[in-house]
Short mmCIF file of the C-alpha atoms (twelve columns), coordinates in Angstrom:
data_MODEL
# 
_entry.id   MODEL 
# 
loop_
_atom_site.group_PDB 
_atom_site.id 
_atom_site.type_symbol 
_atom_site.label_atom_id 
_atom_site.label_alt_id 
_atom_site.label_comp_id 
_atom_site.label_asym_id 
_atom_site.label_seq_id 
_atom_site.Cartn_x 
_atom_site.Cartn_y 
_atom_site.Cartn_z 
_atom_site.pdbx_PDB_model_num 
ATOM 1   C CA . UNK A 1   38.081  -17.106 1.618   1 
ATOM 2   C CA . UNK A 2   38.680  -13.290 2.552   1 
ATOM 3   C CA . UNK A 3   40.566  -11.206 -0.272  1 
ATOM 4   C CA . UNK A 4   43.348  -11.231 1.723   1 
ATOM 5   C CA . UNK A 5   43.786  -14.669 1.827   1 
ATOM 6   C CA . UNK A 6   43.460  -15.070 -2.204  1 
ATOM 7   C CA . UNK A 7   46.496  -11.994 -2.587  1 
ATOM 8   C CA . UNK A 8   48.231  -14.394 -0.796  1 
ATOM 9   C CA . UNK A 9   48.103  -17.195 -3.079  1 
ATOM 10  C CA . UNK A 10  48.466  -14.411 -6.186  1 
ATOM 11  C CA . UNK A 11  51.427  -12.388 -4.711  1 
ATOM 12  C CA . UNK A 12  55.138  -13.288 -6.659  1 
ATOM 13  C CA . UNK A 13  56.955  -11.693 -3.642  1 
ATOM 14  C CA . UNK A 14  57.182  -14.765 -1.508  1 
ATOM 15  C CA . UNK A 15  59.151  -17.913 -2.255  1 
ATOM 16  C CA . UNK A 16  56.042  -19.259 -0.176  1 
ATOM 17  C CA . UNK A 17  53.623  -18.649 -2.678  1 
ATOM 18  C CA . UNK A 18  55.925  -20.342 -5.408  1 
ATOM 19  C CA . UNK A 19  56.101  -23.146 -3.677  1 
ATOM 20  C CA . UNK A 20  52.010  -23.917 -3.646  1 
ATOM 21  C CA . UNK A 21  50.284  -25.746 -6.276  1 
ATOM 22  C CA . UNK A 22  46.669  -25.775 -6.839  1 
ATOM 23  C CA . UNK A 23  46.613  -28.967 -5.144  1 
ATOM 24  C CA . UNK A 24  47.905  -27.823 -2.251  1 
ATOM 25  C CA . UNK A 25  45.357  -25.198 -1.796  1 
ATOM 26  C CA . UNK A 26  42.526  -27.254 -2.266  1 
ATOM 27  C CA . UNK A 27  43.858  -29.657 0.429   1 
ATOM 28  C CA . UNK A 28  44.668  -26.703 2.408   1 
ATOM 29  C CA . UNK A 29  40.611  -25.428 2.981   1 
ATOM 30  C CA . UNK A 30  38.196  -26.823 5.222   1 
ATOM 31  C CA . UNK A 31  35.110  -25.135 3.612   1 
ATOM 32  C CA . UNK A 32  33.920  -26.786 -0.174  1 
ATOM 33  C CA . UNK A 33  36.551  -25.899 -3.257  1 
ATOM 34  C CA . UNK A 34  36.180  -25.891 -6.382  1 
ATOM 35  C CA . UNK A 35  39.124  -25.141 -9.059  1 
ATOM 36  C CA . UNK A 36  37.977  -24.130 -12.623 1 
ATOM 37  C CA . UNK A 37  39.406  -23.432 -15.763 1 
ATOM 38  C CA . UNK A 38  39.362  -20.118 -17.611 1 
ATOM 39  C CA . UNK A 39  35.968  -21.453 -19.183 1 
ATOM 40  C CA . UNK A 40  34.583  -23.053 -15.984 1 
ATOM 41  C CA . UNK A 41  35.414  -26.758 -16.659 1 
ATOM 42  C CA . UNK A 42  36.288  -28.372 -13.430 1 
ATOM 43  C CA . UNK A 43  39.936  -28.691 -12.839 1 
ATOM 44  C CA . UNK A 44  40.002  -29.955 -9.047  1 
ATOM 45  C CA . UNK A 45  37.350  -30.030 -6.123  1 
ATOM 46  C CA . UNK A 46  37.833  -31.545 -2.432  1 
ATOM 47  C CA . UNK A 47  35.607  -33.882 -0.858  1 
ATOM 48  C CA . UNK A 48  33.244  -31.261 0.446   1 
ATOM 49  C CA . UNK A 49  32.677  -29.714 -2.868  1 
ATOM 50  C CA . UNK A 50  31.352  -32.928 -4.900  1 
ATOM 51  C CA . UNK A 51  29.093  -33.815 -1.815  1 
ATOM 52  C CA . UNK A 52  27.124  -30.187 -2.038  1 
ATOM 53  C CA . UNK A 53  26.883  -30.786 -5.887  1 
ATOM 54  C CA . UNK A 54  25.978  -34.228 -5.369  1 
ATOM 55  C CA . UNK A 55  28.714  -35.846 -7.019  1 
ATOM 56  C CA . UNK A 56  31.494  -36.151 -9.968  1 
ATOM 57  C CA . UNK A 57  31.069  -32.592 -12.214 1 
ATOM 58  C CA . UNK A 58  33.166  -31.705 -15.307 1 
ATOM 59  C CA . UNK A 59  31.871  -28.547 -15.802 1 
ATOM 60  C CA . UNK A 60  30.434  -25.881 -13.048 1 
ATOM 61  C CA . UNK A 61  27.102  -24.797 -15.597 1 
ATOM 62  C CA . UNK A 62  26.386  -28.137 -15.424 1 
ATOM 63  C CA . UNK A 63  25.246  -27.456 -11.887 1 
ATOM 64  C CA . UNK A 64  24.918  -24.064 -10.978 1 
ATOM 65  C CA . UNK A 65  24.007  -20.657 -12.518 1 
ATOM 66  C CA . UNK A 66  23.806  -17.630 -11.029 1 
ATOM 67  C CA . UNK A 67  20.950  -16.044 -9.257  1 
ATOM 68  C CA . UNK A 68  21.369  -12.670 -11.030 1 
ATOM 69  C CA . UNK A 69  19.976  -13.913 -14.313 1 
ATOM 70  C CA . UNK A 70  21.359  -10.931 -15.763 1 
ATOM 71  C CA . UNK A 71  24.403  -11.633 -15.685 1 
ATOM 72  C CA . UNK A 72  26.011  -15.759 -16.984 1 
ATOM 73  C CA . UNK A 73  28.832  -17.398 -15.511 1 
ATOM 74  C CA . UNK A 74  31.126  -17.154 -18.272 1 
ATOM 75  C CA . UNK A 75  30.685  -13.186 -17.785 1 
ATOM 76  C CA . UNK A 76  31.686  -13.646 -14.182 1 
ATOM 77  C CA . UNK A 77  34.811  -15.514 -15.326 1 
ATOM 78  C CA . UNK A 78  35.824  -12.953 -17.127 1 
ATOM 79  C CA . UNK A 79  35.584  -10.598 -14.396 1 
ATOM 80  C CA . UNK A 80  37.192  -12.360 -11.798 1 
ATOM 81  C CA . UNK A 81  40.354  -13.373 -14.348 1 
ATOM 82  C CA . UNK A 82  41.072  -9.686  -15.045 1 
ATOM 83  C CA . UNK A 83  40.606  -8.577  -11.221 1 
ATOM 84  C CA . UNK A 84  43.412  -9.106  -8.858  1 
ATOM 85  C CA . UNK A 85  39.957  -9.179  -5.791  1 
ATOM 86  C CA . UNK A 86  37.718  -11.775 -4.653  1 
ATOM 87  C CA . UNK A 87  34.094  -11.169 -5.719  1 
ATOM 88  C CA . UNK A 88  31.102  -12.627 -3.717  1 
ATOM 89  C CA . UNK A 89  28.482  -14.214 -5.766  1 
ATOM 90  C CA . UNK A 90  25.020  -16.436 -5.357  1 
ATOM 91  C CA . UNK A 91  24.884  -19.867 -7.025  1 
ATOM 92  C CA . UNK A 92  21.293  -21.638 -7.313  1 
ATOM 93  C CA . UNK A 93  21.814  -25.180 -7.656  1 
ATOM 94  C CA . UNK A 94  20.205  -26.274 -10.944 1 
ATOM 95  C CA . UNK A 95  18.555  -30.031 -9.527  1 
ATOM 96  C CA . UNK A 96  17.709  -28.715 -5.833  1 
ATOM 97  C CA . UNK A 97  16.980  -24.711 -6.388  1 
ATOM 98  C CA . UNK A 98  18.863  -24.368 -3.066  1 
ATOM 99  C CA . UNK A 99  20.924  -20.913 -3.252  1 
ATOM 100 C CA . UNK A 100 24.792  -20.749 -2.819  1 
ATOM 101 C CA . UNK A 101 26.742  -18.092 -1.199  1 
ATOM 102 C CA . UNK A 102 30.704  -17.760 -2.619  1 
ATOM 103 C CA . UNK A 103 33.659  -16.382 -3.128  1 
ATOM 104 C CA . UNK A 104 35.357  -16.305 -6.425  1 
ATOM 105 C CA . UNK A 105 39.105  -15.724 -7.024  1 
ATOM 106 C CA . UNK A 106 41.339  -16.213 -10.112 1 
ATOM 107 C CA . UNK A 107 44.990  -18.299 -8.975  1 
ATOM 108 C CA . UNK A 108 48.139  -19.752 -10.861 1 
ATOM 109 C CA . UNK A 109 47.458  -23.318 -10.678 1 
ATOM 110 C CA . UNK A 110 50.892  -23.359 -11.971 1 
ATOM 111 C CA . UNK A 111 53.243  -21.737 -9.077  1 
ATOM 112 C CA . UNK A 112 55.018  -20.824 -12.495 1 
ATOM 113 C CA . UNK A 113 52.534  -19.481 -14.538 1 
ATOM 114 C CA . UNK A 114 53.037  -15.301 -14.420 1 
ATOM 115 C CA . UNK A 115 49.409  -14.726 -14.990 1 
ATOM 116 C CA . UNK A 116 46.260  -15.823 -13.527 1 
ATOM 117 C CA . UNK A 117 44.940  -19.261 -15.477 1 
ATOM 118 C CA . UNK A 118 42.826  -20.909 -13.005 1 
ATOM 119 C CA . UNK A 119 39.583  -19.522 -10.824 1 
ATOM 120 C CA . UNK A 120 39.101  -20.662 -7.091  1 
ATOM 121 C CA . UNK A 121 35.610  -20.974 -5.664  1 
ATOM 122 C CA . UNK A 122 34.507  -20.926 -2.318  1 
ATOM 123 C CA . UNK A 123 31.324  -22.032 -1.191  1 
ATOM 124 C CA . UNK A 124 30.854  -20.041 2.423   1 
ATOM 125 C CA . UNK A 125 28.472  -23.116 3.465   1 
ATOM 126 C CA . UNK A 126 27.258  -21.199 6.739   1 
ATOM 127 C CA . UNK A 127 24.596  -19.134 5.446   1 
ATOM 128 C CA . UNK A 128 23.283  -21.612 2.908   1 
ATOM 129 C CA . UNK A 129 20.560  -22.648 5.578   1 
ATOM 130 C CA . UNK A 130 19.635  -19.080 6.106   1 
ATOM 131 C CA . UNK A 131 19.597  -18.084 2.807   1 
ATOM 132 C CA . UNK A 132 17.547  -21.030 1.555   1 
ATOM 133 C CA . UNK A 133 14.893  -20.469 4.436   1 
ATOM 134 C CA . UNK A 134 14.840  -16.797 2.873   1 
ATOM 135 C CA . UNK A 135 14.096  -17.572 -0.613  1 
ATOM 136 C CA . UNK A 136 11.841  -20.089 0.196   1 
ATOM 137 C CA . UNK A 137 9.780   -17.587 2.185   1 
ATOM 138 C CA . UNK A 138 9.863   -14.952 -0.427  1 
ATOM 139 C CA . UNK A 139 8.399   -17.623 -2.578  1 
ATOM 140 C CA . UNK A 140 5.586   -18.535 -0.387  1 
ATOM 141 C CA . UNK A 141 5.134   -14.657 0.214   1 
ATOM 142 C CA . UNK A 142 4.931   -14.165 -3.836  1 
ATOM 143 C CA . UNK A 143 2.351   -17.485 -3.784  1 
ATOM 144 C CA . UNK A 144 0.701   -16.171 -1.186  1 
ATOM 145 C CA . UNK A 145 -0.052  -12.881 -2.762  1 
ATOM 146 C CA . UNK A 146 -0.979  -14.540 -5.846  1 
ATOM 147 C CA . UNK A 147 -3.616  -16.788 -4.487  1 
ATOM 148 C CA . UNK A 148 -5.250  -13.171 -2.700  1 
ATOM 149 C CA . UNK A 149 -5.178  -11.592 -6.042  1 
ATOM 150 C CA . UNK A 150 -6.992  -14.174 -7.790  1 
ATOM 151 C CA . UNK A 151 -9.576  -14.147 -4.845  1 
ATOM 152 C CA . UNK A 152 -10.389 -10.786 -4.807  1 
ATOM 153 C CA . UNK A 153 -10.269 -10.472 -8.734  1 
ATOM 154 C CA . UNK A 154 -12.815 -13.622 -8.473  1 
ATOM 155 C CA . UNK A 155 -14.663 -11.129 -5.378  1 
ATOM 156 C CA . UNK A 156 -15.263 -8.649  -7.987  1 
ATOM 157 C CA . UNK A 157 -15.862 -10.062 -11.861 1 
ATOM 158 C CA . UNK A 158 -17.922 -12.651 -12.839 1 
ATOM 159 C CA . UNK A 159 -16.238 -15.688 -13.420 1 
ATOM 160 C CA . UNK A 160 -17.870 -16.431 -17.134 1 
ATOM 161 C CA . UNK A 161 -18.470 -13.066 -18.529 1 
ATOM 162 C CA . UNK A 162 -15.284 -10.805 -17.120 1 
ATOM 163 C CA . UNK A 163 -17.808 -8.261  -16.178 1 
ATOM 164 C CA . UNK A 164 -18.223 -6.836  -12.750 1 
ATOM 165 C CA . UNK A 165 -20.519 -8.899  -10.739 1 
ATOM 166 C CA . UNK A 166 -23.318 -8.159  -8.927  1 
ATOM 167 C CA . UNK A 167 -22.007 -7.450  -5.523  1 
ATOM 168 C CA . UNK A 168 -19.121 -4.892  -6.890  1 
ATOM 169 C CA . UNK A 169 -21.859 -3.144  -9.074  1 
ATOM 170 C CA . UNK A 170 -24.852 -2.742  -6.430  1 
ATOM 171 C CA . UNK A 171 -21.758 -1.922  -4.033  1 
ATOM 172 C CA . UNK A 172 -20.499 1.186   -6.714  1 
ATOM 173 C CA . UNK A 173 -24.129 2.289   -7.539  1 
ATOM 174 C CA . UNK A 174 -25.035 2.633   -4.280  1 
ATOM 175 C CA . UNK A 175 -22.223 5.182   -3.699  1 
ATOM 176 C CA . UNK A 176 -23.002 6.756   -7.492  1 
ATOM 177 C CA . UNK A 177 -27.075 7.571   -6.968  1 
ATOM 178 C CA . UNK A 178 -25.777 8.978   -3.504  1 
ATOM 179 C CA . UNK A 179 -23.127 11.256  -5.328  1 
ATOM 180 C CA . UNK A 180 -25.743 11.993  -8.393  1 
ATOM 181 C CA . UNK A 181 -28.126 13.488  -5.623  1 
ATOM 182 C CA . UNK A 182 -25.505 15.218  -3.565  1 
ATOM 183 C CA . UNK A 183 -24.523 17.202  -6.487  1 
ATOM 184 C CA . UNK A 184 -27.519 17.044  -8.394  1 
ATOM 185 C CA . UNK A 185 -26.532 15.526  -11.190 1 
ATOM 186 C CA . UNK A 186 -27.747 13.051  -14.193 1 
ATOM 187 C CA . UNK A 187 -27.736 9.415   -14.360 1 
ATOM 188 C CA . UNK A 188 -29.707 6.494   -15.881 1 
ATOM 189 C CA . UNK A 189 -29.716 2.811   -15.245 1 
ATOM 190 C CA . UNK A 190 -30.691 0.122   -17.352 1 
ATOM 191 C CA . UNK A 191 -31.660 -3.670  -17.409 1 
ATOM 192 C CA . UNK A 192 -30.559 -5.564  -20.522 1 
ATOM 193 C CA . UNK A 193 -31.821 -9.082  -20.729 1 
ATOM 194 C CA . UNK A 194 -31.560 -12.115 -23.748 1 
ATOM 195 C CA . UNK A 195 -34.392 -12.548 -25.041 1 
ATOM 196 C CA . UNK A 196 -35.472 -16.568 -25.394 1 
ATOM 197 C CA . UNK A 197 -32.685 -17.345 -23.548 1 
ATOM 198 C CA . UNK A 198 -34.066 -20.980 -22.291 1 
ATOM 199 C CA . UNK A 199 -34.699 -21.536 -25.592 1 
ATOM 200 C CA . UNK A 200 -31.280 -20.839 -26.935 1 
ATOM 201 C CA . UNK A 201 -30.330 -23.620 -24.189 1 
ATOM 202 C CA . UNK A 202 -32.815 -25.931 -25.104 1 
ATOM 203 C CA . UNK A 203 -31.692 -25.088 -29.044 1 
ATOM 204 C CA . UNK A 204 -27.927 -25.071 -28.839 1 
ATOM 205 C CA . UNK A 205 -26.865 -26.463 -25.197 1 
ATOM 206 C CA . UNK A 206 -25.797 -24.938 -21.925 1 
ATOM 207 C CA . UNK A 207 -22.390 -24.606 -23.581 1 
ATOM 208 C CA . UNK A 208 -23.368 -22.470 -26.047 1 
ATOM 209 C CA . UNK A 209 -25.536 -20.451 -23.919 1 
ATOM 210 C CA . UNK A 210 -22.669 -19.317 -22.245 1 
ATOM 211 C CA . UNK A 211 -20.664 -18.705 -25.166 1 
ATOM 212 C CA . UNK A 212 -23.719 -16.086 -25.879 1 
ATOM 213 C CA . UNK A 213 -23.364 -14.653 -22.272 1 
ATOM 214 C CA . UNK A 214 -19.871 -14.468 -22.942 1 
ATOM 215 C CA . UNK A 215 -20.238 -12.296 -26.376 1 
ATOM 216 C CA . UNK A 216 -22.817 -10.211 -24.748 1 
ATOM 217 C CA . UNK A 217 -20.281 -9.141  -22.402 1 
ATOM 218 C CA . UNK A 218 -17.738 -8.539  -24.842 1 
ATOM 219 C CA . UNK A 219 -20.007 -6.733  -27.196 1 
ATOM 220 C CA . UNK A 220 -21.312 -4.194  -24.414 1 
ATOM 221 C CA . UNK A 221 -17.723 -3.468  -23.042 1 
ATOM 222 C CA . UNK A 222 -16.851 -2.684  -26.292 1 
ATOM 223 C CA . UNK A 223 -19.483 -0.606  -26.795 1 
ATOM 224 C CA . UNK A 224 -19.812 1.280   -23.412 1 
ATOM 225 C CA . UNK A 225 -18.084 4.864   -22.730 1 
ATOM 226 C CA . UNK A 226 -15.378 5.487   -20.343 1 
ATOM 227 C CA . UNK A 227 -17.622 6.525   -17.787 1 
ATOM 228 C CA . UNK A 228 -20.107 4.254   -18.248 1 
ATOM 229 C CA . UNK A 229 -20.424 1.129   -15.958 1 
ATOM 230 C CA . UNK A 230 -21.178 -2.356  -17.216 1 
ATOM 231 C CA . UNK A 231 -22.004 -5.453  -14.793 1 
ATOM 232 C CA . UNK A 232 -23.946 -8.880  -15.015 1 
ATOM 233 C CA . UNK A 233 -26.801 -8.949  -12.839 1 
ATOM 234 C CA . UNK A 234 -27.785 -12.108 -12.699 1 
ATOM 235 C CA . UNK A 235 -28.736 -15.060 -15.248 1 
ATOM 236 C CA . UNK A 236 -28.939 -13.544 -18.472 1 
ATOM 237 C CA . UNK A 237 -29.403 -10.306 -17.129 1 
ATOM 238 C CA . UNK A 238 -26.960 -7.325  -17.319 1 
ATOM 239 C CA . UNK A 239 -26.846 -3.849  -15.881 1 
ATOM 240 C CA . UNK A 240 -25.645 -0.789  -17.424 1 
ATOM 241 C CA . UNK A 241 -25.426 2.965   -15.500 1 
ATOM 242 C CA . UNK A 242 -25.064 6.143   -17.512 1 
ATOM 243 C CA . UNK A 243 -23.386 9.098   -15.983 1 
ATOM 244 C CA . UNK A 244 -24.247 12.807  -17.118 1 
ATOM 245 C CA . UNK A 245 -26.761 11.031  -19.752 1 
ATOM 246 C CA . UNK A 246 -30.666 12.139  -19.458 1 
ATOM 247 C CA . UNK A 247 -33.515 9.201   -20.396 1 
ATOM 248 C CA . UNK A 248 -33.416 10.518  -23.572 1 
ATOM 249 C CA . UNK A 249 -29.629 9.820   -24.134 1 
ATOM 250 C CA . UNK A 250 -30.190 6.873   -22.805 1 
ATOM 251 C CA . UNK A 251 -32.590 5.548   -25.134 1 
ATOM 252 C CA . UNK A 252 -30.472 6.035   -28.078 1 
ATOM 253 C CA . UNK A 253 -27.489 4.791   -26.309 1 
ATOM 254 C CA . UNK A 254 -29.249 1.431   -25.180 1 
ATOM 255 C CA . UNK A 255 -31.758 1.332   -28.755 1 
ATOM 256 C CA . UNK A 256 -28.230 1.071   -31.000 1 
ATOM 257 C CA . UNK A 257 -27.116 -1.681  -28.509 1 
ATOM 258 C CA . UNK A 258 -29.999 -3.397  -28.962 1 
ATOM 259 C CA . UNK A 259 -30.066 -2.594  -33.199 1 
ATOM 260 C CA . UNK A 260 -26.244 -3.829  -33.342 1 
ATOM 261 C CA . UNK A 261 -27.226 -6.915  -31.267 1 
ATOM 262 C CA . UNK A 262 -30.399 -7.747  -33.786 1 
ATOM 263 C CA . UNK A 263 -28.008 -6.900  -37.017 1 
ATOM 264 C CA . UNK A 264 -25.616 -9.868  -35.431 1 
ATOM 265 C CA . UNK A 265 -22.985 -7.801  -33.873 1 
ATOM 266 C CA . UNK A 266 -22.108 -10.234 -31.093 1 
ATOM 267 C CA . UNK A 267 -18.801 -12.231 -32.245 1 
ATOM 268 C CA . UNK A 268 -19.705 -15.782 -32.334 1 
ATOM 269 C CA . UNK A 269 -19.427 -19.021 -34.477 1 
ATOM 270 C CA . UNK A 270 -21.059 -20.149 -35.847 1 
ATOM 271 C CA . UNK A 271 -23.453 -17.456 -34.801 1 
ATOM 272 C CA . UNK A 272 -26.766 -17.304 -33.001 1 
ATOM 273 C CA . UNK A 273 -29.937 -15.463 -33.271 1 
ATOM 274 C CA . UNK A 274 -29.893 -12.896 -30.417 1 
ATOM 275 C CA . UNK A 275 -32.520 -10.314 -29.666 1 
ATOM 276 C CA . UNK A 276 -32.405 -8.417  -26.407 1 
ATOM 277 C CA . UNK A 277 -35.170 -6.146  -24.114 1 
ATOM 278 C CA . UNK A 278 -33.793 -3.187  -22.390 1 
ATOM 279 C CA . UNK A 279 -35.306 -1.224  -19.441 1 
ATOM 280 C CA . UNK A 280 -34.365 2.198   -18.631 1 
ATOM 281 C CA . UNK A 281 -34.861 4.619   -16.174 1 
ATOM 282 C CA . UNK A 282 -33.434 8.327   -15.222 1 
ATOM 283 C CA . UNK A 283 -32.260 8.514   -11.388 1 
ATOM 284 C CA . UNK A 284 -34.752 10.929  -9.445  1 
ATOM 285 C CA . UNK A 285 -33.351 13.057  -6.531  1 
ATOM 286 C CA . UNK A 286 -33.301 10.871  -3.502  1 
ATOM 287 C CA . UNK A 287 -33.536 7.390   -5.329  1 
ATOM 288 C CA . UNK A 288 -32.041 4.738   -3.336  1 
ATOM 289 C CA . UNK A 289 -30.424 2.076   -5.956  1 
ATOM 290 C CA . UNK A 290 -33.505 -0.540  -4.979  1 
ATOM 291 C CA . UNK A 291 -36.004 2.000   -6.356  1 
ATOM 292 C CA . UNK A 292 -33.996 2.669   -9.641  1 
ATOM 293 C CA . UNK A 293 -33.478 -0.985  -10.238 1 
ATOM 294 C CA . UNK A 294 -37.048 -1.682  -9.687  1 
ATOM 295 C CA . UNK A 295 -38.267 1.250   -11.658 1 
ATOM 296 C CA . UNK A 296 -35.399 0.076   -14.709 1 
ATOM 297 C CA . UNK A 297 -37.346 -3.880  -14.156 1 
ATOM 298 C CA . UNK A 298 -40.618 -2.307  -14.549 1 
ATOM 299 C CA . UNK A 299 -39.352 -1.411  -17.765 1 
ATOM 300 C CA . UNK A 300 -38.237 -4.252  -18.800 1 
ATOM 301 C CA . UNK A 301 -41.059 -6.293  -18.438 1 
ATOM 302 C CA . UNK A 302 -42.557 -3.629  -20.374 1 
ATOM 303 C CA . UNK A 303 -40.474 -4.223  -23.130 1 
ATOM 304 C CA . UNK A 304 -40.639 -7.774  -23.003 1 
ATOM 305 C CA . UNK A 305 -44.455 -7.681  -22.394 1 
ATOM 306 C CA . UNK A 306 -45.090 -5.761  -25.562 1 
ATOM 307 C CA . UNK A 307 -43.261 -7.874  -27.993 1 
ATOM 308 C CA . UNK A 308 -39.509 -8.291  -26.873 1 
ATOM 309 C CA . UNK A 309 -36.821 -7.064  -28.788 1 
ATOM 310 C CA . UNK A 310 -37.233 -3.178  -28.145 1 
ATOM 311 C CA . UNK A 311 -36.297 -0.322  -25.228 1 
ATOM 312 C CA . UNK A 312 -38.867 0.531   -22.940 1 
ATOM 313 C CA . UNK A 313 -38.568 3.794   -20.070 1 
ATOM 314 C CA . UNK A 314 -39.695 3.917   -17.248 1 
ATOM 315 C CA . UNK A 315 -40.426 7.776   -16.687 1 
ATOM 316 C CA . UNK A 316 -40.310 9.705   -13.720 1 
ATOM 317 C CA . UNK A 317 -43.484 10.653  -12.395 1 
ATOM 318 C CA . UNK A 318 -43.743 14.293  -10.686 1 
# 
């Protein structure tokens, strides 16, 4: 219904007008009708109208609400009761989900009443097929894009720790040892690995291993600077890379990890003996990542070679 046809149904200028009762009206359209009350309670609805809401309704919330959550129906009541124009609206059906285009225009139901005391609403049922096939779209768009995010978050973390995994980290390093030479700057890697770990399986159970790989991560995110990267290598293993930071930073840096991890700093419980071996090593001009990870798991098995439970370097030889 255009706005032009609901003045004519409002106007008190024409003995016409007078002369038509709600009834008549609703007879009078071919498209679905629905007459409401001030408060939405259903007054009157043609044949049309109860077979796209799917039978008898006393009250229009019962079946509908509006699209724009923002705003309720009884607000768009109000509206349309003190406004002499018809205002387009989108109803989502509340059983189906399918989405409504309408027109909604306050009447007299009473060709006597002075005042508008009834609303009129239209459904326009030609674009309901087009709209439906749009929202439905947008929602396999927004699943669509969910399912990517959660694949390429799952491409780059580790799916039990949270950490970076081992493909985003070698990819990053790579690109960081080639920056550190470019422009000559300082950077250490090391290799942090559980000590015991099969036996904390054997001990406790696979569950609680991972519960420990879990903390681990936790602990050394929490631990790490801004600039510092932090990644699981592999197994129990995890990798740590140290910009601006010379081997002796690094030593202190990795030796209170390793103190805070032997004092029982990882949060678990009840909790678990933990030691851990770090190797370190200082990028040399030129290093490719393959020959700082190896020189970093040199000194690691140093470390766990010579008793476990301490930092070993690997030093640079000239």
């Amino acid at each position: 219904m255009t706005s032009s046809n609901i003045s004519t149904y409002q106007s008190s200028d024409t003995a016409t007008t007078m002369a038509l009762s709600a009834e008549h009206i609703i007879k009078a359209l071919q498209s679905p009708v629905i007459l409401l009350s001030p408060d939405g309670q259903v007054l009157n609805i043609n044949n049309k109208a109860q077979a796209l809401v799917g039978g008898p309704v006393t009250h229009l919330a019962d079946v509908f609400m509006l699209s724009n959550q923002k705003q309720t129906l009884q607000t768009l009541y109000s509206r349309v009761l003190a406004s002499t124009a018809a205002i387009p609206c989108k109803l989502v059906h509340a059983r189906t989900n399918d989405i409504y285009t309408a027109v909604i225009s306050s009447i007299r139901s009473n060709p006597d009443s002075r005042r508008p005391d009834a609303i009129l609403l239209q459904f326009d049922t030609r674009l309901h097929g087009v709209t439906s096939k749009i929202m439905q779209l947008n929602q396999s768009i927004h699943e669509q894009a969910a399912i990517m995010r959660k694949l390429r978050n799952e491409g780059l973390h580790d799916t039990l720790t949270g950490l970076k995994n081992r493909r985003y980290v070698q990819s990053v390093l790579e690109m960081e040892c080639r920056l550190a030479t470019r422009h000559k700057s300082l950077a250490c890697c090391a290799l942090l690995d559980i000590d015991h770990f099969k036996s904390v399986n054997d001990t406790h159970g696979h569950n609680r291993g991972d519960d420990l790989l879990k903390a681990l991560g936790r602990f050394l995110l929490s631990e790490r600077r801004s600039s510092d990267i932090v990644g699981r290598w592999g197994g129990e293993e995890f990798v740590l890379y140290f910009h601006d930071t010379d081997i002796d930073q690094c030593f202190t840096l990795c030796d209170e990890i390793r103190q805070k991890i032997n004092e029982g700093a990882l949060s678990l419980e009840p909790p678990i003996n933990c030691t851990v071996s770090i190797g370190i090593t200082q990028l040399d001009s030129g290093d490719t990542l393959s020959e700082l990870i190896n020189r970093a798991d040199c000194a690691l098995y140093e470390a766990k070679e010579s008793g476990r439970n301490k930092v070993c370097s690997a030093r640079i030889e000239n």
